[in-house]
C-alpha positions as CSV (number, residue, x, y, z in Angstrom):
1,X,131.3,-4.7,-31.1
2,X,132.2,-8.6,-31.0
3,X,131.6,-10.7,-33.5
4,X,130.0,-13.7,-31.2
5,X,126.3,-14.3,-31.5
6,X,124.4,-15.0,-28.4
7,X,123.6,-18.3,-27.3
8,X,119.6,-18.0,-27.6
9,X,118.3,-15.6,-29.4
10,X,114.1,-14.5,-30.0
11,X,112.3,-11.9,-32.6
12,X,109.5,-11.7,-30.1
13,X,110.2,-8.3,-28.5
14,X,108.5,-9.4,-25.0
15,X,111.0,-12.3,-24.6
16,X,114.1,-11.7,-22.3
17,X,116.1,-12.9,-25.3
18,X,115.4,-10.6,-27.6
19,X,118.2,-8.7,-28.9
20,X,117.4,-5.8,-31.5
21,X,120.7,-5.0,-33.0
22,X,122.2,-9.0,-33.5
23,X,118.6,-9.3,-35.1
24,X,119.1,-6.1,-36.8
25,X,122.4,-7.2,-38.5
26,X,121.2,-10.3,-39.9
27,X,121.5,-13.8,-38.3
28,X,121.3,-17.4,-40.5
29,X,120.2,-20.5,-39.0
30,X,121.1,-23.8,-40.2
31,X,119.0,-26.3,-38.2
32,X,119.9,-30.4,-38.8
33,X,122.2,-29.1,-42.3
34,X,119.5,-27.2,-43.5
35,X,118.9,-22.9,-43.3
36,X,116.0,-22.1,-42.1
37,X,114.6,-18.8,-42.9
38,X,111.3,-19.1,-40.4
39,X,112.8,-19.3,-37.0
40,X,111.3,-17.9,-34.0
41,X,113.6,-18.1,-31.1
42,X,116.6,-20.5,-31.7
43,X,118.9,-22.2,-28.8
44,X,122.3,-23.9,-29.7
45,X,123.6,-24.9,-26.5
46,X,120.6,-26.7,-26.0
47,X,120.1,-27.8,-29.4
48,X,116.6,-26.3,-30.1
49,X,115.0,-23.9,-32.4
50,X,111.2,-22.9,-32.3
51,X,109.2,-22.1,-35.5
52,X,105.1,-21.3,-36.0
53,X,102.9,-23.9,-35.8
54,X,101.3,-23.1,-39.3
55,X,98.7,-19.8,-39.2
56,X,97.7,-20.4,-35.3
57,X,97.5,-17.5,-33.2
58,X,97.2,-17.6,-29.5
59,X,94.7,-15.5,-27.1
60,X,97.2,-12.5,-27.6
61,X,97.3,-12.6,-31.4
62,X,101.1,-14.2,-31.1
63,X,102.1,-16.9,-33.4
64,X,102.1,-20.5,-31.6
65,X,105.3,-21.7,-32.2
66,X,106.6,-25.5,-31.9
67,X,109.7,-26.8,-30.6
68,X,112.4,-29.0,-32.8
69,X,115.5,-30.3,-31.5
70,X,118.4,-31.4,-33.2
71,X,122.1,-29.8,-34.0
72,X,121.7,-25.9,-34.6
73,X,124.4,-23.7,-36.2
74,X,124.1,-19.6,-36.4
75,X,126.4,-17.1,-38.2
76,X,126.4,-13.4,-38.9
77,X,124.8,-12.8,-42.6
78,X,126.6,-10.7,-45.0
79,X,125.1,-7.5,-45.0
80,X,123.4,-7.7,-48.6
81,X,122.2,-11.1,-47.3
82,X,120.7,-9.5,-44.2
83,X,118.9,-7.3,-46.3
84,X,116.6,-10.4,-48.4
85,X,115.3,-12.3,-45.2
86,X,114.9,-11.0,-41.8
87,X,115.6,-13.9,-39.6
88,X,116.0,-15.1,-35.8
């Protein structure tokens, strides 16, 4: 197992990034020098990270999510961390 995260990373099980077991093993965002806990789907070679669009739902029942760009960091959260906040 490597240590690197992936590039782009989702939660949404449907999406092509989705990636159970870097998810499982708990991933912090820091998005323009602050952590955001309620990320979506996160980019950081493109600098993006998408997050719900308050309590809207689409015609499927899935969140709408919104897009914000601007500098995006990711590590690996210590394991007691990963434990308190499931995260993208």
């Amino acid at each position: 197992m490597t240590n690197a995260l992936p590039d782009r990373l989702s939660i949404d099980p449907d999406s092509p990034y989705y990636d159970e077991t870097a998810i499982g093993e708990g991933v912090g965002v820091r998005f323009k020098g602050a952590e955001k806990t309620n990320v979506e789907e996160y980019c950081v070679s493109e600098g993006w990270i998408r997050v719900q669009a308050g309590k809207a739902r689409d015609r499927k029942g899935k969140p709408l999510t919104i897009k914000l760009k601007g500098p995006v960091e990711v590590w690996r959260k210590a394991p007691e961390e990963a434990a308190d906040t499931p995260s993208a």
